[in-house]
PAVEXFI-134377 format. One record per residue (C-alpha): x, y, z. Coordinates in steps of 0.001 Angstrom, whole numbers, padded with zeros to 6 digits, always signed. Example, Ala and Ser with C-alpha at 12.3 -4.5 7.8 and 13.67 -1.06 7.14 Angstrom:
BEGIN
+012300-004500+007800;+013670-001060+007140;
***
This chain:
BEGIN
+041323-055620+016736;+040277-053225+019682;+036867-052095+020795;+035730-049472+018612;+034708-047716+022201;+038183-047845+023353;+038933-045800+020693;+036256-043528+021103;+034499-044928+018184;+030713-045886+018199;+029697-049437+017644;+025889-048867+016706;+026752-046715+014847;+029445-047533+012678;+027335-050701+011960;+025974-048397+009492;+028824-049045+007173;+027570-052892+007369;+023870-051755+006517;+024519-049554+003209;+026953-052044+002014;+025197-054971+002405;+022346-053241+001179;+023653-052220-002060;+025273-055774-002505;+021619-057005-001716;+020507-054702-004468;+022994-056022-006795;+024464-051942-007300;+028223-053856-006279;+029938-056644-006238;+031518-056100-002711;+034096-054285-000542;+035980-054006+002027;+036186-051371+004836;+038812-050691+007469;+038394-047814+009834;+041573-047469+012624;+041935-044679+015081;+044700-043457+017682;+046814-046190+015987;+044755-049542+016865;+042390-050936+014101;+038438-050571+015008;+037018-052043+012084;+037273-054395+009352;+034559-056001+007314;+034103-057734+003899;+030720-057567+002586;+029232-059184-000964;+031618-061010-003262;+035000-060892-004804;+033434-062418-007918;+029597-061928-008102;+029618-063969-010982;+031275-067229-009245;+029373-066453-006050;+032970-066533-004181;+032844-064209-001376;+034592-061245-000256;+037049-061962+002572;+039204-058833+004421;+042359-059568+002330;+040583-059585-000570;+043569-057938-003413;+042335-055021-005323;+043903-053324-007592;+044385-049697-006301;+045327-048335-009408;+046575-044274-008141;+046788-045633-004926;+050427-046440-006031;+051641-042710-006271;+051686-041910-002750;+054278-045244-002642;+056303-043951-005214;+056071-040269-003916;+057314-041958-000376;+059638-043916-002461;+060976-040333-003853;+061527-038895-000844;+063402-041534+000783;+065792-040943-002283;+065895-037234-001300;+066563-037815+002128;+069272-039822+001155;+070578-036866-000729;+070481-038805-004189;+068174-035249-005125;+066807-032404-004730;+063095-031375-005116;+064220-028155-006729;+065971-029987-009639;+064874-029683-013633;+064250-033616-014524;+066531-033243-017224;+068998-033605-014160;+068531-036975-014035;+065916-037453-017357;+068345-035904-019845;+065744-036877-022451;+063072-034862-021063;+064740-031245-021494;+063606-028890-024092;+060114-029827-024081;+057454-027510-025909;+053816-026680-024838;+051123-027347-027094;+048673-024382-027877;+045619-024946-030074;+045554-022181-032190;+042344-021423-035248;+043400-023444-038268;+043022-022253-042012;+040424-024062-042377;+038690-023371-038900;+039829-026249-036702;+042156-026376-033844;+045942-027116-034507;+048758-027506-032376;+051075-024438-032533;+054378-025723-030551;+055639-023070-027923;+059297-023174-026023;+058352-023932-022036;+059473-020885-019796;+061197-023297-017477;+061524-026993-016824;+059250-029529-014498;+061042-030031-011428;+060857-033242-009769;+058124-030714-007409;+056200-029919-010636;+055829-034048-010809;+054925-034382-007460;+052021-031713-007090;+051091-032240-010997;+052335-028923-011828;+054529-030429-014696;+052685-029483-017826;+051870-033359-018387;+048750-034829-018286;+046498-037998-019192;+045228-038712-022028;+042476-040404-021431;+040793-037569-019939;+039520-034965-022222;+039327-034503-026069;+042541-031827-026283;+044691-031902-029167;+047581-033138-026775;+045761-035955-025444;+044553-036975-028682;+048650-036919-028919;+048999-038816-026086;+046470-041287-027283;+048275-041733-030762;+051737-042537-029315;+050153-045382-027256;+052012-043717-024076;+049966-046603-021629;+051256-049477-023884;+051519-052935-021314;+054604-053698-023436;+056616-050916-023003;+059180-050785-020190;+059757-047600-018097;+062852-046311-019978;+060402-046448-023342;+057609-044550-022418;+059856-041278-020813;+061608-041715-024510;+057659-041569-025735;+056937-038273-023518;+060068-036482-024860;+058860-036969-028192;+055358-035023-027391;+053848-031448-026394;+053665-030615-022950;+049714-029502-021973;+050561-026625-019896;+053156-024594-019211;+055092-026549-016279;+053843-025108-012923;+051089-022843-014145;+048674-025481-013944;+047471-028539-011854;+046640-031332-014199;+045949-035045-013097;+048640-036846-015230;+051435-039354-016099;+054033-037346-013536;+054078-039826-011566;+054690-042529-014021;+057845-040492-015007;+059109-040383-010713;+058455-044019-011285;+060998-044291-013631;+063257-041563-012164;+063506-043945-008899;+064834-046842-011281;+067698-044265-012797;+069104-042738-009377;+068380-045814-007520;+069659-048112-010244;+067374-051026-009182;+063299-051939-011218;+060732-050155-009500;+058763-052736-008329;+062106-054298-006846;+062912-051204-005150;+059077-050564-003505;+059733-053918-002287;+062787-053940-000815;+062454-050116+000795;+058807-050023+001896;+056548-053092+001682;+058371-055642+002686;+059808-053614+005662;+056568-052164+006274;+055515-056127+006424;+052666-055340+003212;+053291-059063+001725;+049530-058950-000881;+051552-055579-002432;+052973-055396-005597;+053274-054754-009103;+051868-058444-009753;+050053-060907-007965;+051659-064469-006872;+049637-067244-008848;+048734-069017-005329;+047252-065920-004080;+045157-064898-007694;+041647-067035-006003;+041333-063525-003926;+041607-060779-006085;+038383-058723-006699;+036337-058739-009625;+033817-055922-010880;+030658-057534-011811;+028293-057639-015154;+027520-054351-016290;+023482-054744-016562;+023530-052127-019266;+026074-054135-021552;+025726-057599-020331;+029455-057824-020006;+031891-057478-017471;+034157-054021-017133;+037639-054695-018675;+040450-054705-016366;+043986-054221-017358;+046179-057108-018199;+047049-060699-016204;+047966-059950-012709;+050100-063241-012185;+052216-062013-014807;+055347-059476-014211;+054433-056124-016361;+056498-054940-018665;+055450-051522-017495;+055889-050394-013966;+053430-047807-014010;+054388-045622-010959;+050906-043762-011497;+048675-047020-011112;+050226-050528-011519;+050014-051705-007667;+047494-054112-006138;+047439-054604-002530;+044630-054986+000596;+042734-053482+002756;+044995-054026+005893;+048230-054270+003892;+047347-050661+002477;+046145-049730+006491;+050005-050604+007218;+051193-047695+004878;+048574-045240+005744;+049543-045597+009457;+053297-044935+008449;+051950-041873+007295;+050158-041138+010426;+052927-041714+012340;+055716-039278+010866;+057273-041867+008836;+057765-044649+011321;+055872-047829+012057;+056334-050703+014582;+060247-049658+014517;+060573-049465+011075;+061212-045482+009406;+060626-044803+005931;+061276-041236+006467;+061426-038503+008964;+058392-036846+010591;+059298-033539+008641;+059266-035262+005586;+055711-036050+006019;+055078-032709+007053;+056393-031431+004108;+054331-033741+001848;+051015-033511+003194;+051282-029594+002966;+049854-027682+000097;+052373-027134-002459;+049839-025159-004991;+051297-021319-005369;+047884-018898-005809;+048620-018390-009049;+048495-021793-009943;+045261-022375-012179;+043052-026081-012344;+042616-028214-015557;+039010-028611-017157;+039772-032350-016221;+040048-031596-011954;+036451-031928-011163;+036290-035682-012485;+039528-036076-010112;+037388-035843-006529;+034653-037703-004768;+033213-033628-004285;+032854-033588-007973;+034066-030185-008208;+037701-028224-008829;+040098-028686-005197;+040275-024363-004424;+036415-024391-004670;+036157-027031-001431;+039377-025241+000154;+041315-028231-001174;+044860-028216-002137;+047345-030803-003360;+050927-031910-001338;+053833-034151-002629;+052019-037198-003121;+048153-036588-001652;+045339-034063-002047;+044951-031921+001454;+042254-029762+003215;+042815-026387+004251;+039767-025403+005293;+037572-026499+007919;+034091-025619+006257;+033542-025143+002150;+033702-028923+001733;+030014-031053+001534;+032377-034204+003144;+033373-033945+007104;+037151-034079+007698;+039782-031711+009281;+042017-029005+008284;+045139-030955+007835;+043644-034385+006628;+045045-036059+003205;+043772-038709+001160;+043920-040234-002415;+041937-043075-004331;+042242-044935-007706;+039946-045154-010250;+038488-049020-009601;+036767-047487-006706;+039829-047638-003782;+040638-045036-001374;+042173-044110+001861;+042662-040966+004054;+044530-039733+007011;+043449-037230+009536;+045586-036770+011839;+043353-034416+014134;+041252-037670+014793;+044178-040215+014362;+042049-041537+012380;+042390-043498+008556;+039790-045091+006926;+040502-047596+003964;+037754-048313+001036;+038894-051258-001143;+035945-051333-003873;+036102-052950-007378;+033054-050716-008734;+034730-047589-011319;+031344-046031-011999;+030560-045167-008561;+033726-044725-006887;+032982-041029-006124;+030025-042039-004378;+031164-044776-002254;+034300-042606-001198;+032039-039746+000124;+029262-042291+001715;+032634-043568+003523;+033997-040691+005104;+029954-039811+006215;+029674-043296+007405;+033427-043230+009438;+032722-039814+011321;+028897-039688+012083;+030392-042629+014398;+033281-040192+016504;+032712-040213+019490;+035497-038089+021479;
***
């Protein structure tokens, strides 16, 4: 690890990052974390504050596993693109091209009932999602967990997160349901990415979690990420802590020692702090890291440029989506293949530059790129409640300390 000064990076200052974490630990607000800050491709900090498990008083150590829940999509939008490069597809094609189950699909409108409640009136779509609709969440899918729509509540019914599904089940699931939107009218946070997951197993003919491994961490040399976690490795994963308010700790999702059945493309990865630093610095680099390309430097260019047309309008849902706590357009946000982007220099309350990209998950994880700075910052944080916080407190934190 260098200097932070060499990397014109100040040391008093980023101790601040030490202060408010070990603070809020103190003050029993979180269990822990983990925070990485690297610039002009050398790593400047690392430090684990609190505990991995509160409740067992085992401490937090640097490669500590999280699970990084939508931290996985910019893997399997990487993982997508490496396909296209390949020429196995195009970014232009309907995903009936390769998802013949998934043409046809109707929108769901909610339409005044006889009896004055909302019902689903079915629509034809106008086009198909491309495999850019599912990239940029223009696809007319959506979560259902978020919101009280009459599609979600559709979603919700059809169990489309069920653990025991596989991949090939849940797109059969989808084609059975209403699409939210009309596909690339709207941005909506959803299960598009879920759906690339299981469009890499079809063209690439190989489980997704085998193929991540073989084409990007295991090259990438990311050994603590996966789909599962090795049973000789489960002492380190994070834990949230007791909720004071319930006396009970915060569910999280299924056995990690144990294979899923579903390979959730969207949010089924764990990994580390400096594992995740390895792929964010790929990024950073145009594809390439310590000799090893994923894909070319105008790939990345391409992906971490706004693909949202002006007349593309934002989901009630999108200002639960960002640390801001407000819709992308309003903070001169937009969204790439993969990655939320900034546009603008000013209109948003967190520093950055025009030209930075970033994305979290919803246990409290996050990372971003800048490349102005060549600079990435990594947040590994098992705290859901207060993840927006934490990721804006970060970036403050990471560039109060620039300096040159």
């Amino acid at each position: 690890m260098s200097r932070p000064e060499e990397v014109g990076v100040v040391s008093a200052r980023l101790a601040r990052i030490k202060e408010l974490f070990e603070a809020d630990v103190a003050a029993g607000t979180i269990p822990g974390a983990v925070a990485l800050v690297a610039r002009r491709g050398k790593l400047a900090y690392l430090e684990a504050f609190g505990f991995r498990d509160r409740e067992k008083q085992q401490a937090m150590a640097t490669d500590s596993i999280f699970r990084i829940a939508s931290m996985t999509k910019p893997m399997v939008s990487i993982a997508i693109m490496m396909l296209a490069e390949e020429g196995r597809l195009r970014l232009v094609n309907p995903i009936s091209t390769d998802l013949p189950e998934l043409k046809n699909l109707q929108v769901g409108v909610e339409v005044a009932g006889a009896a004055g409640k909302p019902e689903l009136k079915l629509e034809p779509a106008r086009r198909e999602m491309t495999v850019q609709d599912l990239l940029r969440h223009t696809s007319g899918l959506t979560y259902g967990q978020f919101g009280d729509s009459l599609v979600k509540r559709a979603y919700r019914e059809a169990n489309v997160f069920d653990p025991k599904q596989g991949n090939a089940e849940f797109v059969a699931k989808l084609a059975k349901l209403p699409l939210q939107s009309q596909p690339g009218e709207v941005w909506d946070y959803s299960m598009s990415t879920d759906v690339l997951g299981r469009l890499v197993e079809v063209i690439s003919g190989m489980d997704l979690d085998r193929y991540i491994e073989a084409r990007i961490t295991a090259p990438l040399g990311m050994q603590d990420t996966g789909f599962a976690v090795a049973k000789e490795k489960a002492e380190r994963v994070a834990e949230p802590q007791i909720d004071a308010a319930t006396g009970k700790r915060p569910a999280m999702p299924r056995d990690l020692t144990v294979r899923p059945n579903f390979l959730s493309g969207g949010g089924g990865m764990v990994s580390t702090a400096p594992d995740y630093l390895r792929f964010a610095q790929m990024l950073a680099n145009g594809g390439e890291l310590d000799g090893v390309r994923l894909v070319s430097r105008k790939t990345i260019a391409l992906m971490t440029s706004d693909h949202l047309p002006p007349h593309v309008k934002f989901s009630a849902n999108t200002r639960a989506m960002f640390e801001e706590s407000a819709p992308m357009a309003e903070f001169g946000q937009g969204f790439g293949l993969g990655f939320c982007v900034r546009k603008e220099a000013g209109r948003n309350p967190v520093p950055g530059s025009v030209g930075d990209f970033y994305w979290s998950g919803v246990y409290g994880t996050y990372f971003w790129v800048d490349p102005q700075e060549q600079l990435i910052g990594v947040l590994m944080l098992c705290a859901p409640e207060l993840r927006r916080h934490y990721r804006a407190m970060m970036r403050q934190l990471v560039y109060q300390a620039l300096d040159g």
